[in-house]
C-alpha positions in Angstrom: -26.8 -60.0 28.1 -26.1 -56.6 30.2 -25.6 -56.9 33.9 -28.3 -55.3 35.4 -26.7 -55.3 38.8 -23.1 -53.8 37.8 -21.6 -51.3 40.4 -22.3 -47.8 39.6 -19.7 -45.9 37.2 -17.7 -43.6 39.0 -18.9 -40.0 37.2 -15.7 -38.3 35.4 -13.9 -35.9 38.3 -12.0 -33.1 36.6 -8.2 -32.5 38.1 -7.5 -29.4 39.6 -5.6 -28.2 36.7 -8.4 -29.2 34.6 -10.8 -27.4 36.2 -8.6 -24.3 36.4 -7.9 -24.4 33.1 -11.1 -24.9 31.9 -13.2 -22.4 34.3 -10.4 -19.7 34.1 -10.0 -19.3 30.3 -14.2 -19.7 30.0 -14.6 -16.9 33.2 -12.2 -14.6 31.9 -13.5 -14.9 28.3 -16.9 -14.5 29.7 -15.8 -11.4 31.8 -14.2 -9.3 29.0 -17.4 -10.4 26.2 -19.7 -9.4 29.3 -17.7 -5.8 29.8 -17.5 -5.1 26.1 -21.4 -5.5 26.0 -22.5 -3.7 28.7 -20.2 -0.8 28.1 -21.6 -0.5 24.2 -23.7 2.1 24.9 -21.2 4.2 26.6 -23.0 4.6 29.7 -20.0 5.1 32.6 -21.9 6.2 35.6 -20.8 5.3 38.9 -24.2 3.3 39.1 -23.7 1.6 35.6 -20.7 0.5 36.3 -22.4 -1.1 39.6 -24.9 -2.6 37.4 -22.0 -3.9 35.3 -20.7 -5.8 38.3 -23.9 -7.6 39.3 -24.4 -8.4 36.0 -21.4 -10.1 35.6 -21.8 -11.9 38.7 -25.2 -13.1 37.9 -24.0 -14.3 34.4 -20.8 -16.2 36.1 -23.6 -18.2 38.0 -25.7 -18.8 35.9 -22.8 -20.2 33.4 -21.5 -22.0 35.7 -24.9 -23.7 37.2 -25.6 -24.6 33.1 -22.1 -26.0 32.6 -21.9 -27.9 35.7 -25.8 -29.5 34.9 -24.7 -30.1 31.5 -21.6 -32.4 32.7 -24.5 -33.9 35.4 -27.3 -35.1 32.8 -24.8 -35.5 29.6 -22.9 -38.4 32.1 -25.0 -41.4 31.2 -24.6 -43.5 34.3 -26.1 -43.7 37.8 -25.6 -40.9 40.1 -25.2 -41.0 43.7 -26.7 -38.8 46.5 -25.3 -35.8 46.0 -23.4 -35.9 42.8 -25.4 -32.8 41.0 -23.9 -30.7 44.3 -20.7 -31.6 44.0 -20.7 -31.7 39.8 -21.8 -27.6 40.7 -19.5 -26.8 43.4 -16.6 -28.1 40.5 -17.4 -24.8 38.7 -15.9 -22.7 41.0 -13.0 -21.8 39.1 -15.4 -20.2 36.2 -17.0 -18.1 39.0 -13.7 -17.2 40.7 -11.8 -15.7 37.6 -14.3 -13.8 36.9 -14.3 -11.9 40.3 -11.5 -9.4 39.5 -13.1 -8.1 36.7 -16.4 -7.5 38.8 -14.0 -6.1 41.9 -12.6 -3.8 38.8 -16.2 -2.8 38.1 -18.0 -2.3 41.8 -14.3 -0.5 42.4 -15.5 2.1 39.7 -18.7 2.4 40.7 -17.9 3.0 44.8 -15.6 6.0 43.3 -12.5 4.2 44.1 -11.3 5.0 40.8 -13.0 6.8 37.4 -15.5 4.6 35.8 -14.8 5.9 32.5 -12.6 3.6 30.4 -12.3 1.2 33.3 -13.5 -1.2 30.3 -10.1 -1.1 29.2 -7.9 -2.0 32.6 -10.5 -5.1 32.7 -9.5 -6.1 29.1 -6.0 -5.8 29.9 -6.4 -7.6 33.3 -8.5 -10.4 31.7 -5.8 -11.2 28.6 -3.4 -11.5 31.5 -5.1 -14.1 33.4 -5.6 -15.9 30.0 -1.8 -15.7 29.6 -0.9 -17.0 32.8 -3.3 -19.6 32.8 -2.2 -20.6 29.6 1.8 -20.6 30.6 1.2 -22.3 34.5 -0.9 -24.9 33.0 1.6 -25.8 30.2 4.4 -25.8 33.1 2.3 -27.7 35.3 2.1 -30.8 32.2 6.0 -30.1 32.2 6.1 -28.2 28.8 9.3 -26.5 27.8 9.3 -22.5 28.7 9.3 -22.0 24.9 6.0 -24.1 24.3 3.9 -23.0 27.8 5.0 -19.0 26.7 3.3 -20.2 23.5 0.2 -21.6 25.1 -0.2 -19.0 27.1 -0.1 -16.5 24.1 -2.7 -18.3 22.3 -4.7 -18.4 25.7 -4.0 -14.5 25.9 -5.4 -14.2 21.6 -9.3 -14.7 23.1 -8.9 -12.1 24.9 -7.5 -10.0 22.1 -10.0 -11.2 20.0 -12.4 -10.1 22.1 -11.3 -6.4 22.4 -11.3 -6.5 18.5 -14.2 -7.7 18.1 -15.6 -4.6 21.1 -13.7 -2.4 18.9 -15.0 -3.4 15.8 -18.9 -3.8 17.1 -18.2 -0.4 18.2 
């Protein structure tokens, strides 16, 4: 017979590398599929390239407020006060790696730089967060150099894949 009175079970709590991991590769991933589709019509205004940005941003949100009450109501135990916050605020990561793509964007569309083919220094910047994610994480679970440059490539491939698929789509 189950204990009805048995202590509440402490919800899984990602690691910081975990969540890095995790809510880098998905944010960047995110940020290059989101720039490949709205740049498929070839609009490169100033103000599309704005639009691009808070697009982005409002996507990162709302990915990360599903992911984070996916983790909340998929954990079948009690929650304490305050648990759905906190299971929220642990998407941060997803939201933050997505942030220099959308500084990449709003850049083109303030006139800091052209906003034509600023699609492609996003690609380029996103494949190289996937890689260094991929090769500090590996180094972090003390993986040889040969193995985390490894990882870090097949972190880097979504992104490629990605820009092949925009290419292709295209």
């Amino acid at each position: 017979m189950a204990d009805d009175t048995a202590a509440v079970r402490e919800p899984h709590r990602h690691d910081l590398r975990e969540a890095l991991l995790f809510g880098g590769v998905y944010g960047a991933v995110l940020a290059s599929s989101m720039v490949a589709a709205l740049s498929q019509h070839g609009h490169t205004s100033r103000d599309s390239r704005l639009y691009d940005a808070a697009w982005l941003l409002v996507t990162a949100f709302a990915s990360a407020l599903a992911h984070g009450y996916a983790h909340y109501i998929a954990e079948r135990s009690r929650h304490r006060r305050g648990d759905a916050l906190r299971t929220l605020v642990e998407e941060w990561p997803l939201v933050a790696a997505v942030l220099p793509t959308v500084l990449i964007l709003a850049g083109a569309g303030w006139g800091w730089w052209p906003a034509s083919g600023v699609e492609y220094a996003a690609f380029v910047l996103n494949i190289a967060l996937l890689f260094t994610l991929g090769l500090v994480t590996a180094r972090w679970s003390r993986r040889p150099w040969v193995v985390a440059v490894l990882i870090g490539a097949v972190d880097a491939l979504l992104g490629v894949i990605v820009v092949v698929a925009n290419a292709l789509i295209k």
